[in-house]
N, C-alpha and C positions, 0 to 999 in steps of 0.2 A: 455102400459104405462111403460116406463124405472124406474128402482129403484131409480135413483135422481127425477126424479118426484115425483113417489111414497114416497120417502123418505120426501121430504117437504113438501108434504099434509098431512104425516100423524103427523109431529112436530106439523103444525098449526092447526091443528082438536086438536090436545092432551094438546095444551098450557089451551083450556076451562074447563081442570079437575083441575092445580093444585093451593090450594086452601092454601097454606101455605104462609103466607104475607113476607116472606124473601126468599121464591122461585120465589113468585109472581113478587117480583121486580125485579129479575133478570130473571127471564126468558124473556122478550125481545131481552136485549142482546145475551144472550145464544143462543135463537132461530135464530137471525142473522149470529152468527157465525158458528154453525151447520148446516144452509141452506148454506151457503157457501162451506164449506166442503164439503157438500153432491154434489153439483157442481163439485167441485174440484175431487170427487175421487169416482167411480164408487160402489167401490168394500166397501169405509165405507157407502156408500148411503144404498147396499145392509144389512149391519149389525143394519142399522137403520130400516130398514123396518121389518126385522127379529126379532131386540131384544126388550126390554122393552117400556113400554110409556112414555112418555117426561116428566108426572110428577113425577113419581119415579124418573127419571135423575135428576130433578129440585130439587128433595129432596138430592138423592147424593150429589151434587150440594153445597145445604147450610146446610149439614149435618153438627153440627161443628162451625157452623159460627156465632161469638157473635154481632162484630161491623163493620167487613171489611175484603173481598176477595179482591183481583186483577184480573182484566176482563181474564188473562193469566189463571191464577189459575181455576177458574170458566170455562173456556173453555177444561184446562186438566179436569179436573172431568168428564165434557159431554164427551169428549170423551170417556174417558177410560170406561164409563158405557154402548156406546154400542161396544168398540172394546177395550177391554184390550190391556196394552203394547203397543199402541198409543203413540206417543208423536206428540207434535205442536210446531214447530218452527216458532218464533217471528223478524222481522227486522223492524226497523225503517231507515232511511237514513234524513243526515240534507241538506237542500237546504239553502244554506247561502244568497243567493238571492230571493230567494220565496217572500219575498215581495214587491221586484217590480212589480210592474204591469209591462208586456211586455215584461220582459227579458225572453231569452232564456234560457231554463235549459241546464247546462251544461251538455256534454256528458262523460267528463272526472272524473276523481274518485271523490267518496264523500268519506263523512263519515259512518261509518255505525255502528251502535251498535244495538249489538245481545242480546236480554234482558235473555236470559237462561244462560249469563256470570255469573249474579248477585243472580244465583239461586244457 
C-alpha cells in the first residue's frame, strides 16, 4: 500500500474519534482537502501517516475559533500539524462566460486572483 493510500485511510478511520462539535463540523471539509493533498504530494501523504491523528488536527484546527474560520485558514492549520512550514497556495480564475451553456472556454488570459494577496 502506497503512503497516499495509506494516508487517506487512516484520515477516514480517525474522522470517528473526534468528538468536539466545532471540529466535528469541519472536519468534512478538512478531510477533503487533506485527501487531496495527500494525492497531490507523496512526500506530505507520508507525514500524515507518520504524524498525529486527525482528531487532534481537528482540534488544532478550531483551537481558537469563537464564530468563523475561512476554509483557507482551516486547511493551513491541517497542514502545518502534520508538516510544519507548509504553506497552500489558493487561485480562483473568473470565466466571464461560464454561464453559457455551450460556449467555449476561452483559451486566452483570464483573470486570476491569488487569495494569499488579502492575507
Amino acid at each position: 500500500m502506497s503512503d497516499r493510500e495509506e494516508a487517506q485511510e487512516k484520515i477516514i478511520r480517525e474522522m470517528k474519534e473526534i468528538t468536539d462539535p466545532k471540529a466535528k463540523f469541519m472536519a468534512p471539509y478538512v478531510r477533503d482537502a487533506m485527501l487531496e493533498f495527500c494525492r497531490q504530494d507523496e512526500e506530505f501523504a507520508r507525514a500524515v501517516v507518520q504524524g498525529g491523528h486527525f482528531a487532534d488536527c481537528m482540534a488544532a484546527v478550531s483551537k481558537g475559533v469563537t464564530s468563523a474560520l475561512s476554509d483557507l485558514e482551516a486547511y493551513r492549520r491541517a497542514v502545518s500539524f502534520y508538516f510544519p512550514g507548509a504553506e497552500i497556495r489558493m487561485s480562483m480564475k473568473i470565466d466571464l462566460c461560464g454561464s453559457v451553456q455551450g460556449a467555449p472556454h476561452p483559451d486566452g488570459p483570464a483573470l486570476l486572483l491569488d487569495l494569499s494577496d488579502f492575507f
